[in-house]
N, C-alpha and C positions, 0 to 999 in steps of 0.2 A: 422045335428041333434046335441044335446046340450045335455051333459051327466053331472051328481053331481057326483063325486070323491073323496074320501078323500085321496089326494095323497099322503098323508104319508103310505098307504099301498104301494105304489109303489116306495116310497124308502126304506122303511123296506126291501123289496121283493128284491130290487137290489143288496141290503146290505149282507143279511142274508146267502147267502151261503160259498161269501171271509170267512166273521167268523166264520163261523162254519167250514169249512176248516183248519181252524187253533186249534181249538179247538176240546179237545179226547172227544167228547162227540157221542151220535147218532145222525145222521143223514136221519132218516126214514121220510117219509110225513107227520107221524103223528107226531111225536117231531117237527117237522119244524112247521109246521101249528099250532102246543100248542104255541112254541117260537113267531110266527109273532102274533097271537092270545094275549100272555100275553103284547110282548114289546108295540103294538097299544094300549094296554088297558093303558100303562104310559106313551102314547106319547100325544100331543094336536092333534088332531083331525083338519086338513086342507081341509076344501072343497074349492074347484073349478069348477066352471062351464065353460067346455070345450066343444068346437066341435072335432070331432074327429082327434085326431094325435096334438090336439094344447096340450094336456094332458102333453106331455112330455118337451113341451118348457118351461113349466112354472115348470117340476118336477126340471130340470136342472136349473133353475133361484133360486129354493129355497131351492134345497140340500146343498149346503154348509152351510147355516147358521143352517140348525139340523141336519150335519153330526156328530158330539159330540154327540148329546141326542140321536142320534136313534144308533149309536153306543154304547152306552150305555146301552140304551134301552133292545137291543137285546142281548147282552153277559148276561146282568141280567137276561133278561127271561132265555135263555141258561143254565146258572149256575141253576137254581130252575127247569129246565124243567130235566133237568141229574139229579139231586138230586131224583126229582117224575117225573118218566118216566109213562104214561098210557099204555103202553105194556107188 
């Protein structure tokens, strides 16, 4: 079966807990899903069309080249998301 993915959620997703680990901010579902929420909204948009489990050969082939922006990415939402927390 053949699935559309934007797999920049799925390096966002892999990313986002190392850094927020490191940073005093919250950490609740809902801070976390606002932070993957804002940084996708500044990241380009990657789709894929995978059959199942080939998803990740290709997440791994193209993370290095947006480990910069999506690290980026998500400390910035982080930083705005602590600043206006919705809880």
């Amino acid at each position: 079966m053949y699935k559309l993915k934007n797999f920049m959620e799925e390096v966002v997703n892999k990313k986002i807990d190392s850094l927020l680990n490191i940073m005093n901010i919250c950490r609740c579902e809902k801070c976390r899903k606002d932070i993957m929420a804002i940084a996708l909204n500044d990241l380009p948009a990657k789709y894929v069309v995978t059959e199942t489990g080939e998803l990740y050969t290709k997440v791994r082939e193209l993370e290095q080249q947006f480990e910069v922006d999506v690290e980026t990415a998500i400390v910035k939402a982080a930083l705005f998301v602590s600043k206006n927390p919705k809880h």
